[in-house]
PDB file of N, CA, C, O and CB in Angstrom:
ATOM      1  N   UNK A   1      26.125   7.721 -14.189  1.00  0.00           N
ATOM      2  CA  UNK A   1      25.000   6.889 -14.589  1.00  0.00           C
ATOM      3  C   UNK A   1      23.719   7.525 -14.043  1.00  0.00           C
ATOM      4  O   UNK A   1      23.688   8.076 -12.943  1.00  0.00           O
ATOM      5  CB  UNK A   1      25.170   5.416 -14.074  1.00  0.00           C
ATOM      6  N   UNK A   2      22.734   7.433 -14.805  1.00  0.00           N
ATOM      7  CA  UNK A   2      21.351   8.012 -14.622  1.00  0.00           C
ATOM      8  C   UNK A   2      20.768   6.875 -13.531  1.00  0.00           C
ATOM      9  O   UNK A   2      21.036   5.676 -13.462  1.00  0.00           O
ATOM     10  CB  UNK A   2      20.390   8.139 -16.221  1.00  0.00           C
ATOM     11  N   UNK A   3      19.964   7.609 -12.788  1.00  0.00           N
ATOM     12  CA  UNK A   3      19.231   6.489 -11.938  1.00  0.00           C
ATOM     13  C   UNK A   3      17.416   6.980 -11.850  1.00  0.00           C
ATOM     14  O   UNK A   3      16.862   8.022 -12.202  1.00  0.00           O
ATOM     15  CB  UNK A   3      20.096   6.448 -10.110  1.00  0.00           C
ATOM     16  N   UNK A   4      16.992   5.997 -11.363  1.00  0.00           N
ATOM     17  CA  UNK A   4      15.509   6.589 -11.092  1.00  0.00           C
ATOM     18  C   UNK A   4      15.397   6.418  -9.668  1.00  0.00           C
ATOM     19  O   UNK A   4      15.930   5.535  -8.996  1.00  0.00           O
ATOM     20  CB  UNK A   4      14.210   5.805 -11.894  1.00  0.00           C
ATOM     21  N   UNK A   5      14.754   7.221  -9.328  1.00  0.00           N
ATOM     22  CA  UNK A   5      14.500   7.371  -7.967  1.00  0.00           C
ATOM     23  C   UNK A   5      13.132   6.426  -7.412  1.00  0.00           C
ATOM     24  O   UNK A   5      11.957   6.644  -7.704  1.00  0.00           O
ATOM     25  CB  UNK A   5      14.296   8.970  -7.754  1.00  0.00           C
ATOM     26  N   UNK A   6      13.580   5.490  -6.663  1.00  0.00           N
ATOM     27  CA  UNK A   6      12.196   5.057  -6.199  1.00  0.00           C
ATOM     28  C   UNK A   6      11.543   4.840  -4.606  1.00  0.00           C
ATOM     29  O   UNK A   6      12.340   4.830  -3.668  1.00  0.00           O
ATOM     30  CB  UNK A   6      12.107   3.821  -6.807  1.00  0.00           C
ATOM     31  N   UNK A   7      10.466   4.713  -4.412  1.00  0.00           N
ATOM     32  CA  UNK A   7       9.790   4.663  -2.923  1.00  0.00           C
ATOM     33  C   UNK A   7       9.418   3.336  -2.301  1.00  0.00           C
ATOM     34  O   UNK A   7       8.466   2.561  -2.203  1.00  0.00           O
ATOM     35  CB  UNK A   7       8.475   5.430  -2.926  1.00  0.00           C
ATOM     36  N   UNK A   8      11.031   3.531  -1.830  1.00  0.00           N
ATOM     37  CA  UNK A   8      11.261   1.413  -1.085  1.00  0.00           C
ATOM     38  C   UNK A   8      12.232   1.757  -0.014  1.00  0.00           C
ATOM     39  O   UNK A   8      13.308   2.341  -0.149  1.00  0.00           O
ATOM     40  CB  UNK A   8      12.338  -0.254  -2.485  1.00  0.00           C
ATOM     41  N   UNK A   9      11.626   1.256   1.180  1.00  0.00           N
ATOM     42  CA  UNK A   9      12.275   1.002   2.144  1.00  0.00           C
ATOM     43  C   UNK A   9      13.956   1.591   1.958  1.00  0.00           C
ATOM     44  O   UNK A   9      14.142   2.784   1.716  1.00  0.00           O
ATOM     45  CB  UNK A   9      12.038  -0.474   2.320  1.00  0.00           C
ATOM     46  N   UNK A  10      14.907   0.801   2.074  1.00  0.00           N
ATOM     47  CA  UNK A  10      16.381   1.392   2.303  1.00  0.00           C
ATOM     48  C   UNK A  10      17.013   1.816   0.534  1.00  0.00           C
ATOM     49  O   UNK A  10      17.940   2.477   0.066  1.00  0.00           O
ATOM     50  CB  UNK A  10      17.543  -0.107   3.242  1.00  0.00           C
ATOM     51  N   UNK A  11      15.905   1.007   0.016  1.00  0.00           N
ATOM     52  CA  UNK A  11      16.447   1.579  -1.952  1.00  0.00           C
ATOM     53  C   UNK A  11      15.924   2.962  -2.090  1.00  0.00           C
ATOM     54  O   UNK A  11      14.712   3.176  -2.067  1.00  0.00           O
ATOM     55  CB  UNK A  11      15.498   0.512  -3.606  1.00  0.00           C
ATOM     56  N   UNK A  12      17.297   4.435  -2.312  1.00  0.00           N
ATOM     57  CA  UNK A  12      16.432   5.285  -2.907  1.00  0.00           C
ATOM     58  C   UNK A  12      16.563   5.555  -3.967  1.00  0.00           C
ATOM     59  O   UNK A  12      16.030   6.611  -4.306  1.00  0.00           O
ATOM     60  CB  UNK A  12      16.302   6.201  -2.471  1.00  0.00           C
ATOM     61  N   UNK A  13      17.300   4.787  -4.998  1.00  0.00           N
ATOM     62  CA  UNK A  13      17.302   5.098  -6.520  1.00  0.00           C
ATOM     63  C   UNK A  13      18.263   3.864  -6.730  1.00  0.00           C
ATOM     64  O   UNK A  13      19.159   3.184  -6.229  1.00  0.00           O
ATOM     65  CB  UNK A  13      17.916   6.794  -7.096  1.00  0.00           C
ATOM     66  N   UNK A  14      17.105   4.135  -8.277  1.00  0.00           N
ATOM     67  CA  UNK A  14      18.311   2.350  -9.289  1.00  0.00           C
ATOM     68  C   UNK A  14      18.698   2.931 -10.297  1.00  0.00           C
ATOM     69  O   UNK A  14      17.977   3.734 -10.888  1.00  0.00           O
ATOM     70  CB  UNK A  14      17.395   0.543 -10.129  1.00  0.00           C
ATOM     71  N   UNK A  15      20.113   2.582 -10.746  1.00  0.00           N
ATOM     72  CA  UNK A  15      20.000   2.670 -12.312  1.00  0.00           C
ATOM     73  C   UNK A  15      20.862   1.359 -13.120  1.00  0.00           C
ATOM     74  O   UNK A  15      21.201   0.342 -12.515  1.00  0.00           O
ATOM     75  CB  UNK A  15      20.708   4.269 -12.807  1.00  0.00           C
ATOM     76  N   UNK A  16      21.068   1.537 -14.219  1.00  0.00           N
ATOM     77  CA  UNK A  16      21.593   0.737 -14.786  1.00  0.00           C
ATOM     78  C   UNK A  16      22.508   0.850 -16.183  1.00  0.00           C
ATOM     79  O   UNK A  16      21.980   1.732 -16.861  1.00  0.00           O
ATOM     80  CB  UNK A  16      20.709   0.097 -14.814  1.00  0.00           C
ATOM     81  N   UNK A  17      23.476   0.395 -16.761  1.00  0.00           N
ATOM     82  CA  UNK A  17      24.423   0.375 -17.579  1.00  0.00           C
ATOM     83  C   UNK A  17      24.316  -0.787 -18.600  1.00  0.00           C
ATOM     84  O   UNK A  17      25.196  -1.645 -18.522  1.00  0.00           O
ATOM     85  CB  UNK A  17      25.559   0.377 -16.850  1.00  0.00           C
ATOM     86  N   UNK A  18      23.590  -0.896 -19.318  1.00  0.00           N
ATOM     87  CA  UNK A  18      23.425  -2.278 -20.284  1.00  0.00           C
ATOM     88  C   UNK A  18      24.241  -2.966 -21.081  1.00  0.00           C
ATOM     89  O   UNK A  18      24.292  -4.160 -21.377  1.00  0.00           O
ATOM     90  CB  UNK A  18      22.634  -2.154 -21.125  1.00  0.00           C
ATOM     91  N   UNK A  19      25.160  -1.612 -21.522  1.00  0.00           N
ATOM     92  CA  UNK A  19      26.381  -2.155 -21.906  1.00  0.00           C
ATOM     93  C   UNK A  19      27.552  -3.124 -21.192  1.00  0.00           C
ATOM     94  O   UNK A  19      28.335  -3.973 -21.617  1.00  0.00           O
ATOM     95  CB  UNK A  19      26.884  -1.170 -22.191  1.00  0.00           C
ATOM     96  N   UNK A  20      27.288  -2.613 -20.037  1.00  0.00           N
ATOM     97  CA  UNK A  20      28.559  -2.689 -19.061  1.00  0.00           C
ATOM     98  C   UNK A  20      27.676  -3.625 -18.230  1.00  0.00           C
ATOM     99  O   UNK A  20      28.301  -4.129 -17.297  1.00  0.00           O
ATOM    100  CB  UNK A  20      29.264  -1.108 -18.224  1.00  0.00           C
ATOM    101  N   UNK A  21      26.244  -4.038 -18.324  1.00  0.00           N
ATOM    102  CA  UNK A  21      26.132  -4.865 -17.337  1.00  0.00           C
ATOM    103  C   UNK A  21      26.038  -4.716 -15.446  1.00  0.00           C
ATOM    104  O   UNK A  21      25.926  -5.577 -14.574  1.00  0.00           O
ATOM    105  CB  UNK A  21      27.117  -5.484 -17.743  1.00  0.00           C
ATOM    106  N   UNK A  22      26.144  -3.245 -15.390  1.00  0.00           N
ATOM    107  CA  UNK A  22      26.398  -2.463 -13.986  1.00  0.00           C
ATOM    108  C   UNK A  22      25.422  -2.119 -13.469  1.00  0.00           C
ATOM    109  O   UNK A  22      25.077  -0.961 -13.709  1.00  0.00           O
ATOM    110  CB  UNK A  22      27.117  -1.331 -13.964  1.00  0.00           C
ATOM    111  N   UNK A  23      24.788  -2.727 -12.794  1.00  0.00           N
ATOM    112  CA  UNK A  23      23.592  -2.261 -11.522  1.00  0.00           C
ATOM    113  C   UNK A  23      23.937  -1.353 -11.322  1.00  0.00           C
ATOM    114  O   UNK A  23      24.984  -1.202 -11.952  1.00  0.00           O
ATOM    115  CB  UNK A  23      23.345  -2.883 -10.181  1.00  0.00           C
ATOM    116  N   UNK A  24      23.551   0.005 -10.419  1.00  0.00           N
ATOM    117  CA  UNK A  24      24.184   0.840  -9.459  1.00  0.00           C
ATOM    118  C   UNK A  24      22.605   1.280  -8.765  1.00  0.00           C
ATOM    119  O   UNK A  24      21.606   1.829  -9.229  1.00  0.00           O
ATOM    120  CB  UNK A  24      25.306   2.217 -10.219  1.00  0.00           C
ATOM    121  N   UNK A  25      22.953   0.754  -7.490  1.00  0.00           N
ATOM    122  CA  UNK A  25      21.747   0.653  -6.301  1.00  0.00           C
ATOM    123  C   UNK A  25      22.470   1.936  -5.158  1.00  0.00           C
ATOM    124  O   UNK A  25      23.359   1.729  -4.331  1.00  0.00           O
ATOM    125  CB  UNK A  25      21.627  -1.403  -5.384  1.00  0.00           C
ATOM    126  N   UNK A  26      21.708   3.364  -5.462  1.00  0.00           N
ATOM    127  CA  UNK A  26      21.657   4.207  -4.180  1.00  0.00           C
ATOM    128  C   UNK A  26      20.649   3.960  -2.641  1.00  0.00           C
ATOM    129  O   UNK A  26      19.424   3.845  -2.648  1.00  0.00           O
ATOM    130  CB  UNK A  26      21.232   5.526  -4.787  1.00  0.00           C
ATOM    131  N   UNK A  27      21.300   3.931  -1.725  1.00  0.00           N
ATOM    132  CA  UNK A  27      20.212   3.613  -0.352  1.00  0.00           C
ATOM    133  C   UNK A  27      19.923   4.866  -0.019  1.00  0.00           C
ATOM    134  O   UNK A  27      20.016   5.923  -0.642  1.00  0.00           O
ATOM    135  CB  UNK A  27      20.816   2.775   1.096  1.00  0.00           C
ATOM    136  N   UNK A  28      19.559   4.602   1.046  1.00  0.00           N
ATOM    137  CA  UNK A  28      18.816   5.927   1.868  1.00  0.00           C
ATOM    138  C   UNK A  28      19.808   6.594   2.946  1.00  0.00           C
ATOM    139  O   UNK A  28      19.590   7.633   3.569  1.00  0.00           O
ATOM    140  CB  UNK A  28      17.343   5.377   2.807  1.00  0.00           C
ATOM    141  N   UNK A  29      20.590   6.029   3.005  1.00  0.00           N
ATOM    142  CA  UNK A  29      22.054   5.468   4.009  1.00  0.00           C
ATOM    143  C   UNK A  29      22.628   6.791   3.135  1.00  0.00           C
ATOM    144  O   UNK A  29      23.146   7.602   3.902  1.00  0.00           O
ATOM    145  CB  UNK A  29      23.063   3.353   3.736  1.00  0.00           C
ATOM    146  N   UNK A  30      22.679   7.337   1.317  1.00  0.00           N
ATOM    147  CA  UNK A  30      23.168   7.978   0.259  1.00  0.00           C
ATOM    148  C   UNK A  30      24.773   6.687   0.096  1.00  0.00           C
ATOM    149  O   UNK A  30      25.582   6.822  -0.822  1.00  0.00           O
ATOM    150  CB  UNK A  30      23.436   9.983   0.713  1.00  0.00           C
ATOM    151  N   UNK A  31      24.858   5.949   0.799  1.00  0.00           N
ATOM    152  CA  UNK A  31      25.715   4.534   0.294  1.00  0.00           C
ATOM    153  C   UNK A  31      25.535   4.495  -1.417  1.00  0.00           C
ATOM    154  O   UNK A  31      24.409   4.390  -1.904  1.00  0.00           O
ATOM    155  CB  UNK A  31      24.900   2.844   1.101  1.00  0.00           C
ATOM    156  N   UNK A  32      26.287   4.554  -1.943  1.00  0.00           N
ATOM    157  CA  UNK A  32      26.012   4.087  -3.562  1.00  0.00           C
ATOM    158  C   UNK A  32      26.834   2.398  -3.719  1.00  0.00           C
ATOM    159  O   UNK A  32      28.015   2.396  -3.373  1.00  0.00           O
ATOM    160  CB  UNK A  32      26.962   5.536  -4.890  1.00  0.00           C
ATOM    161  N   UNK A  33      26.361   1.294  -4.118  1.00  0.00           N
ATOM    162  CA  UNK A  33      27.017   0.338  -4.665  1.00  0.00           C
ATOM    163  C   UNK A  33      27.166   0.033  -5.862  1.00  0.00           C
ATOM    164  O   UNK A  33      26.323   0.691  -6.472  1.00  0.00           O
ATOM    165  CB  UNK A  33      26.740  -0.452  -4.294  1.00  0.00           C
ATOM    166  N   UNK A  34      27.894  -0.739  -6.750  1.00  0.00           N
ATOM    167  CA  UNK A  34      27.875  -0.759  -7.938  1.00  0.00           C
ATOM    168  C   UNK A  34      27.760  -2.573  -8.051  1.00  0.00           C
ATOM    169  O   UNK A  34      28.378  -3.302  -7.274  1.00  0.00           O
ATOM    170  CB  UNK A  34      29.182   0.131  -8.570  1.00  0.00           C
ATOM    171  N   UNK A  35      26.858  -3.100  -9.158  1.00  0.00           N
ATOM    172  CA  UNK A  35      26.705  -4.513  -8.875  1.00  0.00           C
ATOM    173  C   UNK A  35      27.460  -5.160 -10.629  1.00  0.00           C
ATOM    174  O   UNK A  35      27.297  -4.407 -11.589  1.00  0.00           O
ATOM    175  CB  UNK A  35      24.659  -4.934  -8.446  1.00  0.00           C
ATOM    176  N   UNK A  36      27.997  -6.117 -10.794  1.00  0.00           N
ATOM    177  CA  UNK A  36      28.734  -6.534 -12.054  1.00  0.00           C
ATOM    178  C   UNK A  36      27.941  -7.445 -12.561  1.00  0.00           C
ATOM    179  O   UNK A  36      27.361  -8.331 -11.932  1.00  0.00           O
ATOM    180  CB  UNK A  36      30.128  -7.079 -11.911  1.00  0.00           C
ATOM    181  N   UNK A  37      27.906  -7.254 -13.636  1.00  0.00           N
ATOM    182  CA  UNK A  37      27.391  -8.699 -14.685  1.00  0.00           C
ATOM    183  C   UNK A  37      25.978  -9.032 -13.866  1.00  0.00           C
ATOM    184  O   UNK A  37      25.595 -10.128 -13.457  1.00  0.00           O
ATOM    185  CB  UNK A  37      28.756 -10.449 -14.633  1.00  0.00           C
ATOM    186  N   UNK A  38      25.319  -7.718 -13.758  1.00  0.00           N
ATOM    187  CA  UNK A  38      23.693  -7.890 -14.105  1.00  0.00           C
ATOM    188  C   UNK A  38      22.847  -8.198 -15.067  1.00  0.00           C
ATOM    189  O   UNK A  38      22.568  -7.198 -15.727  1.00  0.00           O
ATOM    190  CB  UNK A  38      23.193  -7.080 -13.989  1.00  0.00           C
ATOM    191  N   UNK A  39      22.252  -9.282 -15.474  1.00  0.00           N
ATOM    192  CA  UNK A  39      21.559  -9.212 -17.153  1.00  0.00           C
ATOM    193  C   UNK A  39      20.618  -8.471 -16.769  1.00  0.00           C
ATOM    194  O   UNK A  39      20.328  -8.304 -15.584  1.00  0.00           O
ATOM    195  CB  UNK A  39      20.934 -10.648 -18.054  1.00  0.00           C
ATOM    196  N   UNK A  40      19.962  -7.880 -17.861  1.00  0.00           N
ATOM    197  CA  UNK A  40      18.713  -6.587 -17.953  1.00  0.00           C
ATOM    198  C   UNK A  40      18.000  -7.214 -17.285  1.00  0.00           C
ATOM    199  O   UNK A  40      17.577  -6.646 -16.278  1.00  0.00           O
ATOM    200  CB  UNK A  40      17.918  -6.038 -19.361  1.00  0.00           C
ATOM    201  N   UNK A  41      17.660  -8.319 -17.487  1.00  0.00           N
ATOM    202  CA  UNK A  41      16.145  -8.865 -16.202  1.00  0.00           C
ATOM    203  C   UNK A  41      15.913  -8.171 -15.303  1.00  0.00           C
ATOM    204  O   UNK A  41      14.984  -7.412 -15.026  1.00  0.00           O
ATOM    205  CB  UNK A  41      16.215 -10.170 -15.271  1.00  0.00           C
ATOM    206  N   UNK A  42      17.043  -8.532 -14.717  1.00  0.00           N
ATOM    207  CA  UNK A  42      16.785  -9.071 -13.304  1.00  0.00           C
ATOM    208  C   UNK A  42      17.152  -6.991 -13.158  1.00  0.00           C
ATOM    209  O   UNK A  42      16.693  -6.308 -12.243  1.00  0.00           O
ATOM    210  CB  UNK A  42      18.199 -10.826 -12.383  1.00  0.00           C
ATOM    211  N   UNK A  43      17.910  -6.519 -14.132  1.00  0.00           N
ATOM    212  CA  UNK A  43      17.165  -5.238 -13.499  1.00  0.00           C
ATOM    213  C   UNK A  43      15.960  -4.938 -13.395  1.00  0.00           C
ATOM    214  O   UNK A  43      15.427  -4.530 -12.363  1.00  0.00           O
ATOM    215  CB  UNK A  43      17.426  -4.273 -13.965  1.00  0.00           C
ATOM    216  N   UNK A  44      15.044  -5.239 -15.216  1.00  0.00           N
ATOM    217  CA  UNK A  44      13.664  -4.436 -15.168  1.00  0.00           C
ATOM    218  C   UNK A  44      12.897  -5.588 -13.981  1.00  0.00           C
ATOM    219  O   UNK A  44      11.758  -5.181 -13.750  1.00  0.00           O
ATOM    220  CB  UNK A  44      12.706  -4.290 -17.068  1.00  0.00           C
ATOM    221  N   UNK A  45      13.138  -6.575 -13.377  1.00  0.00           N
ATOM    222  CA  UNK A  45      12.373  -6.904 -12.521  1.00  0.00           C
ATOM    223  C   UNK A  45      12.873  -5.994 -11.267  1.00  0.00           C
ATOM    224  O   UNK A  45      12.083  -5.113 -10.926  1.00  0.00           O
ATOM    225  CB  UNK A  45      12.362  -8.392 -12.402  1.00  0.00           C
ATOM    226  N   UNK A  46      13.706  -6.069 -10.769  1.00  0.00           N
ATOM    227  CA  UNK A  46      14.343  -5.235  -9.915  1.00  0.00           C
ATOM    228  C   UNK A  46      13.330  -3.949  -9.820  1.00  0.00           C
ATOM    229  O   UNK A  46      12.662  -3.907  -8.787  1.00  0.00           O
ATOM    230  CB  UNK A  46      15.846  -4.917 -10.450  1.00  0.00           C
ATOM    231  N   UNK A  47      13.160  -3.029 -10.652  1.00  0.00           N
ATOM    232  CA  UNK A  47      12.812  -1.981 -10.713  1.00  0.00           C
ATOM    233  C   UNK A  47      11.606  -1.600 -10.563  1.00  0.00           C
ATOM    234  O   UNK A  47      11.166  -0.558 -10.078  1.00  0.00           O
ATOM    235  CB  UNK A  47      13.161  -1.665 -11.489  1.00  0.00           C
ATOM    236  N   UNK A  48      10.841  -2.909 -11.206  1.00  0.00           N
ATOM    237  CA  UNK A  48       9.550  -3.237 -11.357  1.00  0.00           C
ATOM    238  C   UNK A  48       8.611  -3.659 -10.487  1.00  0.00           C
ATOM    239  O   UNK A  48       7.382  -3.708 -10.550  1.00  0.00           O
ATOM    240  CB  UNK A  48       9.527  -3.932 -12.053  1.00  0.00           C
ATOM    241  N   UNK A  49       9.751  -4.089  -9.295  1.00  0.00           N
ATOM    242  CA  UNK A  49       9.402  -4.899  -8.260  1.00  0.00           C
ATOM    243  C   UNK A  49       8.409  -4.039  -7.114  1.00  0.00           C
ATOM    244  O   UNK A  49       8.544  -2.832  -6.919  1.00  0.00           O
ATOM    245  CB  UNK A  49      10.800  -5.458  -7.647  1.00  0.00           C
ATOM    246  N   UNK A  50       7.331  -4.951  -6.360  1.00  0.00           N
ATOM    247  CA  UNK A  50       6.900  -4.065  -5.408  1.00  0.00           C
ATOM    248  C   UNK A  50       7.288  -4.197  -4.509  1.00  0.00           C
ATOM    249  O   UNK A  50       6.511  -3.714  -3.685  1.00  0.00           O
ATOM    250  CB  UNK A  50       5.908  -3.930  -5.186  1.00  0.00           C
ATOM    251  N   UNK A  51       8.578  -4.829  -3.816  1.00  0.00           N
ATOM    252  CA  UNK A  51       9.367  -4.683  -2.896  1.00  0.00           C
ATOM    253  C   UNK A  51      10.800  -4.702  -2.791  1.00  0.00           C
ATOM    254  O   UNK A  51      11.515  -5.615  -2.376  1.00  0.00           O
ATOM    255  CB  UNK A  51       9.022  -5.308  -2.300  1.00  0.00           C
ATOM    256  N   UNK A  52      11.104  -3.629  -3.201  1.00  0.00           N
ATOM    257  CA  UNK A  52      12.651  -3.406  -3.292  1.00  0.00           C
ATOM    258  C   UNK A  52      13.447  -3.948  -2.286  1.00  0.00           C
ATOM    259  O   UNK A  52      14.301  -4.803  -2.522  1.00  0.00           O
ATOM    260  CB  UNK A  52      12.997  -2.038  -3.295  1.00  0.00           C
ATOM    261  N   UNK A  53      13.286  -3.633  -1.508  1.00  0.00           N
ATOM    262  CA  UNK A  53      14.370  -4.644  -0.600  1.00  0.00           C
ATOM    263  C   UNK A  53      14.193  -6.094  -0.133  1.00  0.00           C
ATOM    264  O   UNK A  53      14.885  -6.906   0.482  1.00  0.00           O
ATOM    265  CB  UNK A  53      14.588  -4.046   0.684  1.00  0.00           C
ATOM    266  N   UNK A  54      13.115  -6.077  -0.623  1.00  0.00           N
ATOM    267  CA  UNK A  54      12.868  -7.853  -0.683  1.00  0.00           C
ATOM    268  C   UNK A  54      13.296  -8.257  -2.209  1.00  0.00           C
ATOM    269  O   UNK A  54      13.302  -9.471  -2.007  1.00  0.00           O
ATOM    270  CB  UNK A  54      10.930  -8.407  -0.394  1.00  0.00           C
ATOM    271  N   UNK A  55      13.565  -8.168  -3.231  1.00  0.00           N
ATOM    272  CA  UNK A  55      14.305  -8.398  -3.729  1.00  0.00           C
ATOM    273  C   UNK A  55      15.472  -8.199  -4.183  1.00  0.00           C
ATOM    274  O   UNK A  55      15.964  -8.990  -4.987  1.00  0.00           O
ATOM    275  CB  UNK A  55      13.977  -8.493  -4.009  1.00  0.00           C
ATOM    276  N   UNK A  56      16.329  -6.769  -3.616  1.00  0.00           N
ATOM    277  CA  UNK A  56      17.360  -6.932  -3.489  1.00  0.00           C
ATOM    278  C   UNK A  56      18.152  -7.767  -2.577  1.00  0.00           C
ATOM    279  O   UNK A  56      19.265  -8.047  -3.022  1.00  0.00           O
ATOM    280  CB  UNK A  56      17.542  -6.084  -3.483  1.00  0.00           C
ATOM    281  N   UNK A  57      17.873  -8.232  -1.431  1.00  0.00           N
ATOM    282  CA  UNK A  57      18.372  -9.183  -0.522  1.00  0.00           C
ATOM    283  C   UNK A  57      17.868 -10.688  -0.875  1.00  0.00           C
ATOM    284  O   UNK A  57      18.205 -11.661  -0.201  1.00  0.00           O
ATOM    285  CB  UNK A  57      17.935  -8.745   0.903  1.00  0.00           C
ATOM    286  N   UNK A  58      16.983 -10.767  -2.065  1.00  0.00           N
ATOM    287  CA  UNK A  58      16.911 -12.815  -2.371  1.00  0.00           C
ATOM    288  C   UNK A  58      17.547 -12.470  -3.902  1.00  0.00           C
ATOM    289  O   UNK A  58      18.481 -13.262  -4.027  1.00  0.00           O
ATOM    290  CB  UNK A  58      14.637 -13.988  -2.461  1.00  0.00           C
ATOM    291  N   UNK A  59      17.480 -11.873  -4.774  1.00  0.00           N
ATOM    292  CA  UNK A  59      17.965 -11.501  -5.942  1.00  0.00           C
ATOM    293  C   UNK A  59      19.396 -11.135  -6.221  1.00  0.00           C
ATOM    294  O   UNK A  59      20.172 -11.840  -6.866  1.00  0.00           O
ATOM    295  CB  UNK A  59      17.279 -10.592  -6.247  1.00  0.00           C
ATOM    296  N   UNK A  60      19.670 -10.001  -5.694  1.00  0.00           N
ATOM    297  CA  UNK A  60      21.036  -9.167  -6.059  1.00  0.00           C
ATOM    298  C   UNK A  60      21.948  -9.186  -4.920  1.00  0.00           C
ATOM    299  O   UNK A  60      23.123  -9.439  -5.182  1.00  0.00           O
ATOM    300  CB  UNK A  60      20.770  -7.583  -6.424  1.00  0.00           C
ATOM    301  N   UNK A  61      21.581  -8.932  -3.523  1.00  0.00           N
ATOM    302  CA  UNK A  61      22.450  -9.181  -2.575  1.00  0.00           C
ATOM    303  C   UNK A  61      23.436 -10.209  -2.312  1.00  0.00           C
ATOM    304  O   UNK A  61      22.859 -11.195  -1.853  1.00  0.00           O
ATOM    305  CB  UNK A  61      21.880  -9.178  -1.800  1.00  0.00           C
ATOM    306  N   UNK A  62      24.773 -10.399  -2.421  1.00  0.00           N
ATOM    307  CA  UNK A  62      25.399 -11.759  -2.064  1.00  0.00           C
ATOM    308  C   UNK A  62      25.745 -12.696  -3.807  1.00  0.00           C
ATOM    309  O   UNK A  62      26.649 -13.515  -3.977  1.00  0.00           O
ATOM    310  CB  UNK A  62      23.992 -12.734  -0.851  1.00  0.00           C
ATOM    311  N   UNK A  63      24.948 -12.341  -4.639  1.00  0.00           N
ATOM    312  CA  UNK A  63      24.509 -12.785  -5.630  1.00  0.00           C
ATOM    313  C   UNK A  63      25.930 -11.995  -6.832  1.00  0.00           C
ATOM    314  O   UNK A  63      26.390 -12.787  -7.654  1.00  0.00           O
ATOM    315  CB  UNK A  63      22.723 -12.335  -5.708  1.00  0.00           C
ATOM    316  N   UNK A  64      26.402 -10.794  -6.844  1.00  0.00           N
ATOM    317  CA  UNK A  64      27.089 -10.375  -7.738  1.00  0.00           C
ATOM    318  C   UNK A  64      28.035  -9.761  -6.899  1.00  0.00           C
ATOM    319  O   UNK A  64      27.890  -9.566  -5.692  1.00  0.00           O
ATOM    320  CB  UNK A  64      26.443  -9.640  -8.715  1.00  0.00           C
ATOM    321  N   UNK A  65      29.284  -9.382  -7.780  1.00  0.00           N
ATOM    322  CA  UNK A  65      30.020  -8.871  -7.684  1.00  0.00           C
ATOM    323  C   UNK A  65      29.768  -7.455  -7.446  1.00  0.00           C
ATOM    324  O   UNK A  65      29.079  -6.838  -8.258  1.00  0.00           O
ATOM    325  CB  UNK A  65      30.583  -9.231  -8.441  1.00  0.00           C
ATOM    326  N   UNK A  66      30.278  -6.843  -6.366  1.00  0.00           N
ATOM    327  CA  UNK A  66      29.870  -5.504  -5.865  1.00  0.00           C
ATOM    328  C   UNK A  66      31.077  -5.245  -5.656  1.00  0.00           C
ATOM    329  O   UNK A  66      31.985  -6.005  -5.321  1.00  0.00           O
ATOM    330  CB  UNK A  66      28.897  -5.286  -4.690  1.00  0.00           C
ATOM    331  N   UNK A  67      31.091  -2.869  -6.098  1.00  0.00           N
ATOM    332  CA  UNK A  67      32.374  -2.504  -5.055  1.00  0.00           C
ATOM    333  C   UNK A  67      31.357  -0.987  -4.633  1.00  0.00           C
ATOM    334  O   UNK A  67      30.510  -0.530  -5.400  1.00  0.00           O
ATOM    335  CB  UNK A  67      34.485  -2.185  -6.042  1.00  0.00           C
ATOM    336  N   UNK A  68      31.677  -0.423  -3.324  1.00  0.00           N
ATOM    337  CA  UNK A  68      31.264   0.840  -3.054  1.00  0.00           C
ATOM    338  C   UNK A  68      31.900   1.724  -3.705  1.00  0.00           C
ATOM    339  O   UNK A  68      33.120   1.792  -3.860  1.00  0.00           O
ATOM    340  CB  UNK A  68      31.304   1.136  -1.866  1.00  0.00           C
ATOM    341  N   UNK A  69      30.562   2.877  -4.359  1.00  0.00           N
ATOM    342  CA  UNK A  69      31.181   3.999  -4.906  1.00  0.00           C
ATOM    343  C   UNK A  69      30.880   5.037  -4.296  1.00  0.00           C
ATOM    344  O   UNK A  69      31.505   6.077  -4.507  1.00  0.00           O
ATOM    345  CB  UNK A  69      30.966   4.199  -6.117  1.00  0.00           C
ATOM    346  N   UNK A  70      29.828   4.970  -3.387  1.00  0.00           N
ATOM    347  CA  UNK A  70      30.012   6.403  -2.155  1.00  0.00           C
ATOM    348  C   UNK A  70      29.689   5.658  -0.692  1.00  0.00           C
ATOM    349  O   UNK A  70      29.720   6.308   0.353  1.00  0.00           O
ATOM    350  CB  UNK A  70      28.535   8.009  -2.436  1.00  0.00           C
TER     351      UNK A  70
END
C-alpha cells in the first residue's frame, strides 16, 4: 500500500485502501499498524488533520480493529 509521508509528532506516514477499508498508519517508532473498516472520512480527515496524533488517539486509536504489520 502507498502511503504519504507526513510531519506529525509519532505519525510518519498514512495510507489507505478504499476498497478494503484499511488504514495503514507508519510511526516514527518504523511500527507499521493496519486499522479495519475505516470509512474514507475519517481518513481524508485523518490526513488532513493539523494534529496527527491528536487525532489518531480521540479518532482511530482504540476505535478499530488493528493488527501489527512491522
Amino acid at each position: 500500500m502507498e502511503r504519504t509521508e507526513v510531519v506529525a509528532g509519532d505519525v510518519a506516514a498514512i495510507g489507505y485502501e478504499p476498497l478494503d477499508e484499511i488504514l495503514e498508519i507508519e510511526f516514527n517508532n518504523l511500527c507499521v499498524f493496519n486499522f479495519f473498516e475505516v470509512p474514507n472520512n475519517i481518513h481524508e480527515e485523518f490526513i488532513t488533520s493539523e494534529d496527527h496524533d491528536h487525532y489518531f488517539e480521540s479518532f482511530i486509536e482504540n476505535q478499530y480493529d488493528s493488527d501489527r504489520v512491522l
